[in-house]
C-alpha positions, 0 to 999 in steps of 0.5 A, spaced: 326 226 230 327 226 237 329 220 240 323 217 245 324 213 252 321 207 253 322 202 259 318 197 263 315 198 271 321 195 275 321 191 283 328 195 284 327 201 289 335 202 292 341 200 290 344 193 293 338 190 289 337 184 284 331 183 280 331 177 276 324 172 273 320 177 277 324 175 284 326 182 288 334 180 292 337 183 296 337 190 299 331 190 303 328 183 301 329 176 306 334 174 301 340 179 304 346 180 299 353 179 302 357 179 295 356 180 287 362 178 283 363 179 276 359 185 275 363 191 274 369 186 272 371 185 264 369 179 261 374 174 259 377 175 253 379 171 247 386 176 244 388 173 238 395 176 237 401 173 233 407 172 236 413 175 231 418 170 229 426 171 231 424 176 235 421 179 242 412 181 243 408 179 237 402 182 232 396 184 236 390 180 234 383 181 235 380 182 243 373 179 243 369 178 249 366 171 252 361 170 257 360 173 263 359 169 269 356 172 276 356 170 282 351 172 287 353 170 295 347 171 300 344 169 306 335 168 307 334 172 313 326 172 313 322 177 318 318 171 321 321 164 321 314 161 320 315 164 313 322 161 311 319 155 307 315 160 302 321 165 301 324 159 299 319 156 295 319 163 291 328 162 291 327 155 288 322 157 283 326 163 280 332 159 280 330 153 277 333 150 270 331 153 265 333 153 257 331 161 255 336 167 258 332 171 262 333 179 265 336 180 270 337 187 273 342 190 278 342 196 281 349 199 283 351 206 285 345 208 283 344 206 276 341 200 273 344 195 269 340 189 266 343 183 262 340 177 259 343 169 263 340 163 266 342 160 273 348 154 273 348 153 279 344 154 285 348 153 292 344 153 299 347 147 304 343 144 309 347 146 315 344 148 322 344 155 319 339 151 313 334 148 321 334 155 323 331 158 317 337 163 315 341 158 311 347 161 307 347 160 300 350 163 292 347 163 285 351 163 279 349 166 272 352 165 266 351 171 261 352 169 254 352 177 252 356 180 256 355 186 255 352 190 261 345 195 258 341 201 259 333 198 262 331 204 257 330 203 251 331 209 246 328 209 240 328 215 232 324 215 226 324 218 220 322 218 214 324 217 207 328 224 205 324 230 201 326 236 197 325 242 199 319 247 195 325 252 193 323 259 189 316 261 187 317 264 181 310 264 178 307 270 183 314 273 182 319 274 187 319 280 193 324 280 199 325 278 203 326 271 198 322 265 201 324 259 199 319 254 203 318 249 208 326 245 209 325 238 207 327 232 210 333 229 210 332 222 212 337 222 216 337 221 224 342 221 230 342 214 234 347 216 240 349 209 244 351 213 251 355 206 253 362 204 252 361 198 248 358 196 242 350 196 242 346 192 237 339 195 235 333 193 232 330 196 225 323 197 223 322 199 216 314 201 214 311 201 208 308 203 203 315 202 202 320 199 195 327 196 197 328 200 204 335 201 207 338 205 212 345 207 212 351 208 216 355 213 212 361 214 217 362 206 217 360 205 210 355 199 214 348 198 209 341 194 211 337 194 205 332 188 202 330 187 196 323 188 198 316 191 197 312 194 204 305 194 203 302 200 208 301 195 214 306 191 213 313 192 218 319 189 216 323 188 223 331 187 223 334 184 230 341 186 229 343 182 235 339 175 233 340 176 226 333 176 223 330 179 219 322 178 219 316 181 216 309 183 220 313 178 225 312 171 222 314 170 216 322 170 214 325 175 209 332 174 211 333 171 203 331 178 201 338 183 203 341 185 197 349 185 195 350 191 198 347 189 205 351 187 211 351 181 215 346 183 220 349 182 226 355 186 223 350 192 224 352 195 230 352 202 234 358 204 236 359 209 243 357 215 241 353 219 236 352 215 229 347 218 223 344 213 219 340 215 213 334 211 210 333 210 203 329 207 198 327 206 190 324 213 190 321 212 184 314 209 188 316 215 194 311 215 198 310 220 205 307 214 209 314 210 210 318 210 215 324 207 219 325 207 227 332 204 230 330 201 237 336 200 241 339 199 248 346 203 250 351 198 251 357 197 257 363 192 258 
């Protein structure tokens, strides 16, 4: 089935903004941007090679990503003076320490961006810019993911695969010959249009017996040894690692031998077919899996 568009209504009009915890920085905001650092650079990396023995370079080793640090630099410029202590109420209600990552959105040549962080460190000195209202300032945001994602969600579904009817022999054959409805295949293309890996969420319907979905091409498999009633939902958060069902209750206990570690299940850039499979003995027209996810940039 076709791929569909989901996204969230956003405060971001124009480039050169900022939109994080419900506060608009930026472009055409009290809170003018002078300088964003880290945005379009690679996050530091942790390169495991080897060096060789006796003689000259070494084994490349694995490059894995760390987190991405950014650092917003900014000046308050409020259009009346007297609104200076609310704009900056608004600034430290944001920017206040929290535990949970949050979105934060960036719009730049003409494209949005969004990444999850929270704020390290919030830097506003009380000099005579701070008196005269138009204080100078930067915000730092550490990203544990640092991968940078689309804000539209995409999501596919598809059902269980179904054979086709074939030939009519009863009524006798006449040409041209018809050999019915094409069946389902199960199979459905999940495209991830970024360049990094991207980690996607999959809901598996009922009624359904031991759902999986396969990534053929990779030899990748999530399959769970479990029985979906005709309301309930399975959810497979690739990115967190877990694996819940009707959104309460763990069944991570459930995956099968042939089953990947979650996180393992990624999409890469690109196109990828992932086929959903089940025991076909209790085969039933209603079940269904739907793969949500994000593409995904360095």
């Amino acid at each position: 089935m076709a791929a569909q568009l989901r996204s969230g209504d956003g405060l971001i009009t124009q480039d050169g903004q900022i939109q994080y915890r419900g506060l608009l920085l930026g472009e055409d905001t009290p809170y003018v941007g002078e300088k964003l650092t880290g945005w379009d650079d690679l996050p530091d990396m942790d390169v495991a090679n080897v060096a060789m023995p006796g003689q000259h370079g070494a084994w490349p080793g694995q490059i894995l990503a760390g987190t991405r640090v950014l650092q917003w630099d900014f000046s308050i410029l409020p259009d009346d003076p007297a609104d200076f202590p609310a704009v900056l109420d608004r600034l430290r209600a944001a920017t206040a320490l929290g535990q949970e990552e949050q979105e934060l959105v960036v719009r730049l040549a003409g494209t949005r961006r969004m990444m999850r962080g929270r704020v390290t460190r919030r830097s506003l000195p009380a000099d005579r810019q701070y008196t005269k209202g138009e204080p100078s300032g930067s915000l730092v945001w550490e990203c544990t993911d640092p991968r940078r994602y689309s804000v539209a969600e995409v999501s596919a579904l598809v059902g269980l695969p179904q054979a086709e009817p074939g030939l009519d022999w009863a009524g006798g054959l006449g040409w041209p010959l018809s050999w019915g409805t094409a069946g389902s295949t199960g199979t459905v293309n999940v495209t991830n249009g970024g360049d990094a890996p991207t980690h996607p969420v999959v809901e598996f319907r009922g009624p359904v017996v031991r759902p999986s979905v396969i990534q053929m091409e990779r030899g990748l498999a999530l399959e769970y040894d479990i029985t979906l009633g005709e309301r309930d939902t399975l959810t497979v958060d690739c990115a967190a690692g877990t694996v819940m069902l009707n959104g309460s209750a763990s069944r991570l206990y459930t995956a099968t031998r042939n089953s990947v570690p979650e996180q393992a299940f990624t999409v890469e850039p690109g196109s990828t077919s992932m086929t959903f499979r089940a025991d076909m003995t209790a085969y039933d027209p209603r079940a269904s899996v739907t793969v949500r996810w994000r593409n995904a940039f360095w």
